[in-house]
PDB file of N, CA, C and O in Angstrom:
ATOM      1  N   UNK A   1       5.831  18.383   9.862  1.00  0.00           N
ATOM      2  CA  UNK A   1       6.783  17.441  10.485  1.00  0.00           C
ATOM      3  C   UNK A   1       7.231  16.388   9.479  1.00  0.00           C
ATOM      4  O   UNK A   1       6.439  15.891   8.677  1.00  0.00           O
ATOM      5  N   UNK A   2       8.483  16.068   9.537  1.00  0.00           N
ATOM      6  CA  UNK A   2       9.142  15.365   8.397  1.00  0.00           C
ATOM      7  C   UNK A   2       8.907  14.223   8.644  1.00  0.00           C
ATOM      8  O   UNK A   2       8.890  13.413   7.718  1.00  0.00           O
ATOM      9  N   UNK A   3       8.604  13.737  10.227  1.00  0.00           N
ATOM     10  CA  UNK A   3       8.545  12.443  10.306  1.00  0.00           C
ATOM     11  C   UNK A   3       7.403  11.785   9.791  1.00  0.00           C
ATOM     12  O   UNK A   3       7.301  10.688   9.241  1.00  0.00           O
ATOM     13  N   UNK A   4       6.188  13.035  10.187  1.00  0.00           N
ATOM     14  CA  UNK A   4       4.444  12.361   9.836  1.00  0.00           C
ATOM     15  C   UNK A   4       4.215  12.180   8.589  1.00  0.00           C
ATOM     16  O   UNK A   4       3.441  11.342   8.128  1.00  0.00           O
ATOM     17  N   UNK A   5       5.010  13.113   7.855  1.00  0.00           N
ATOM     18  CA  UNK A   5       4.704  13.096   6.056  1.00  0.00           C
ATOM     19  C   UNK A   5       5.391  11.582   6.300  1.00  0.00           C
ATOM     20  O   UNK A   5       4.584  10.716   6.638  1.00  0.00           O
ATOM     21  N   UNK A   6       6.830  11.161   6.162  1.00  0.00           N
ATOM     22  CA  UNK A   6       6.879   9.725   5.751  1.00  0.00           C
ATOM     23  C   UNK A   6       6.471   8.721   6.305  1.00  0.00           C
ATOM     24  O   UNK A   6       6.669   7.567   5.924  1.00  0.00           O
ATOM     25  N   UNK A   7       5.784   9.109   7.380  1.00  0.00           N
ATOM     26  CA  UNK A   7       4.685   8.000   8.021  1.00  0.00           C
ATOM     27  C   UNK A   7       3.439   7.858   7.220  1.00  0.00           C
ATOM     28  O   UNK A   7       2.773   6.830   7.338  1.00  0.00           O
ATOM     29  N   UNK A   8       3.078   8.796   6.427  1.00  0.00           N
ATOM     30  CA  UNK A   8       2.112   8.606   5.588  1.00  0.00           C
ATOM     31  C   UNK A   8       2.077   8.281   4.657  1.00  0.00           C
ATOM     32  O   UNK A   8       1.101   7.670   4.220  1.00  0.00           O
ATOM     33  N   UNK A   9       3.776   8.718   3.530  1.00  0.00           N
ATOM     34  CA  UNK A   9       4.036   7.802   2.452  1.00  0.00           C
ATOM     35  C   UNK A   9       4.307   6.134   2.650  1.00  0.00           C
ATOM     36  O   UNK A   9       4.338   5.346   1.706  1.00  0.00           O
ATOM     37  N   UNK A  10       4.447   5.863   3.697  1.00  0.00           N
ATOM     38  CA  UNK A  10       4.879   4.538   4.083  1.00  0.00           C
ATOM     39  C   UNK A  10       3.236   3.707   4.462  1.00  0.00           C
ATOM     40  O   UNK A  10       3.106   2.504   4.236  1.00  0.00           O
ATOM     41  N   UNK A  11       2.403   4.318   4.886  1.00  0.00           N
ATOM     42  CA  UNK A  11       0.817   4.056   4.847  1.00  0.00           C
ATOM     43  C   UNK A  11       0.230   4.051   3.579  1.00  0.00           C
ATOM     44  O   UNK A  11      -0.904   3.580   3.488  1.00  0.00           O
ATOM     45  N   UNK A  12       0.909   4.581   2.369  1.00  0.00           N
ATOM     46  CA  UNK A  12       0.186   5.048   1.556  1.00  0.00           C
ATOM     47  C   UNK A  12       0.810   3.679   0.663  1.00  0.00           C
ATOM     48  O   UNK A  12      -0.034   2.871   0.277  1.00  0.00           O
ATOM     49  N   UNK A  13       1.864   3.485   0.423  1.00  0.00           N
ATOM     50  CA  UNK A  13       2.583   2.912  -0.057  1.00  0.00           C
ATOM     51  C   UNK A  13       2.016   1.092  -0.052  1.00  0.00           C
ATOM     52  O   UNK A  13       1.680   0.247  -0.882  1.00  0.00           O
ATOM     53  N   UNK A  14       2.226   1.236   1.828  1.00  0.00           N
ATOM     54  CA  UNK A  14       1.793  -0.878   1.801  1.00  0.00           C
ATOM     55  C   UNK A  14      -0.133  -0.179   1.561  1.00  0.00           C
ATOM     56  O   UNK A  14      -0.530  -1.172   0.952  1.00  0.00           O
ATOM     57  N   UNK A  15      -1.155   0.567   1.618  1.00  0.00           N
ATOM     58  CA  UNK A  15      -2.051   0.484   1.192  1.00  0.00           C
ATOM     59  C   UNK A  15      -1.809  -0.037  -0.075  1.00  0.00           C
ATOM     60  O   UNK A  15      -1.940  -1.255  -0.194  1.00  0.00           O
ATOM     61  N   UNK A  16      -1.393   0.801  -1.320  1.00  0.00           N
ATOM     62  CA  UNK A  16      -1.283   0.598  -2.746  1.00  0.00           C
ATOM     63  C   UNK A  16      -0.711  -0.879  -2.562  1.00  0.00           C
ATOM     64  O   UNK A  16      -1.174  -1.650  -3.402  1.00  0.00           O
ATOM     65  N   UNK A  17      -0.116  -1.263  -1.964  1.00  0.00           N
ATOM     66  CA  UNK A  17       0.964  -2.651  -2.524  1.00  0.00           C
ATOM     67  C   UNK A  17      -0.409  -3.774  -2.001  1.00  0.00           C
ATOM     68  O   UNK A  17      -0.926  -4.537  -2.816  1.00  0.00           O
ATOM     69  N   UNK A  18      -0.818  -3.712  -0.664  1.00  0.00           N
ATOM     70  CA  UNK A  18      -1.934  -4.102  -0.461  1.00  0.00           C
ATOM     71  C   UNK A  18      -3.113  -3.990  -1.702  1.00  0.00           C
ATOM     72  O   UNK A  18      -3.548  -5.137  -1.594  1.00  0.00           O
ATOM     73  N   UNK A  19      -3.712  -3.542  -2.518  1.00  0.00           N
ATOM     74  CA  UNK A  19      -4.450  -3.333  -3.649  1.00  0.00           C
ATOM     75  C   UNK A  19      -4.140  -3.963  -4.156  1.00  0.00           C
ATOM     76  O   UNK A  19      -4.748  -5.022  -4.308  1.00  0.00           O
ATOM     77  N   UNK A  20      -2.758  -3.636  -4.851  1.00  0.00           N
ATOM     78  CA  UNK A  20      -2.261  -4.780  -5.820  1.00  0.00           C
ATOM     79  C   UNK A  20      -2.239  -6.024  -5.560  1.00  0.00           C
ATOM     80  O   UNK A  20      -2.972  -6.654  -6.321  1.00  0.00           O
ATOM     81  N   UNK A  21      -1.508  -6.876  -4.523  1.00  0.00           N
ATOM     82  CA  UNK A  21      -1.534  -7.998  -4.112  1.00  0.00           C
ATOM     83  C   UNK A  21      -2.982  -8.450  -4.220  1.00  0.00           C
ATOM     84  O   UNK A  21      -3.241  -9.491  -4.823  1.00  0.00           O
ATOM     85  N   UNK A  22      -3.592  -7.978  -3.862  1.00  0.00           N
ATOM     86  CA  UNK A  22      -5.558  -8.373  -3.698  1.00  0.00           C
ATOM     87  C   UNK A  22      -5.838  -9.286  -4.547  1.00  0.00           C
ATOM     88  O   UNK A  22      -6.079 -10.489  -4.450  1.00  0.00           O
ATOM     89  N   UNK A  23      -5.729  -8.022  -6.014  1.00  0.00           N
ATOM     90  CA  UNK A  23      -5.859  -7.965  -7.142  1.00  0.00           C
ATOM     91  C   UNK A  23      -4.784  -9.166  -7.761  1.00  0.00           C
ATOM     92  O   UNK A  23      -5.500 -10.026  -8.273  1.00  0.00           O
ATOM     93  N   UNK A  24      -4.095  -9.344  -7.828  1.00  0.00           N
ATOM     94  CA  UNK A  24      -3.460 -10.414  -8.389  1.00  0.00           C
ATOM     95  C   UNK A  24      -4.025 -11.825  -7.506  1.00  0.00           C
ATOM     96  O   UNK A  24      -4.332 -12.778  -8.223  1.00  0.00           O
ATOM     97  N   UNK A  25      -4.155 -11.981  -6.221  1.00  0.00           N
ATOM     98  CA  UNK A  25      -4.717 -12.879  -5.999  1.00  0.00           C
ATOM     99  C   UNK A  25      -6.113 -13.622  -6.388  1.00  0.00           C
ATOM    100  O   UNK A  25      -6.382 -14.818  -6.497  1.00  0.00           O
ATOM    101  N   UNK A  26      -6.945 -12.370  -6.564  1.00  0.00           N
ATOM    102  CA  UNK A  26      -8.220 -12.642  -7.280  1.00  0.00           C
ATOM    103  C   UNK A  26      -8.187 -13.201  -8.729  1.00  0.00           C
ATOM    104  O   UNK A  26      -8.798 -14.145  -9.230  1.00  0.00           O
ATOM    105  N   UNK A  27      -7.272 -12.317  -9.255  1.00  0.00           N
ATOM    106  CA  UNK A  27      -7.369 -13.065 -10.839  1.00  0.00           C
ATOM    107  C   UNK A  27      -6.755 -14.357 -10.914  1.00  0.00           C
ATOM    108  O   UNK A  27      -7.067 -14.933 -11.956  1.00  0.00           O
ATOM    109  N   UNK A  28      -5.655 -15.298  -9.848  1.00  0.00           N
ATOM    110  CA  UNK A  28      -5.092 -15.959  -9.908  1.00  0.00           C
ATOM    111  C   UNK A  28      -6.722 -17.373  -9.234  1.00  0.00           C
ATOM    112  O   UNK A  28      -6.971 -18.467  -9.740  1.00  0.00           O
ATOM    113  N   UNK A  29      -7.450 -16.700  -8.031  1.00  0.00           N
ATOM    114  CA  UNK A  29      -8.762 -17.438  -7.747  1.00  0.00           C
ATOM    115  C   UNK A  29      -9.576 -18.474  -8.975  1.00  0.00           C
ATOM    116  O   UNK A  29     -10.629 -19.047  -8.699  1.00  0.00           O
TER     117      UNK A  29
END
């Protein structure tokens, strides 16, 4: 289903952006 795959790149996506953000906040701590 075309819709569930980009429901999952879109999960996958704010996960990773979520990581990053973390990560820059910590080093900025």
């Amino acid at each position: 289903m075309e819709a569930e795959r980009n429901f999952y790149k879109l999960l996958k996506w704010l996960y990773l952006k979520m990581n990053a953000d973390n990560q820059v906040g910590n080093q900025k701590a």
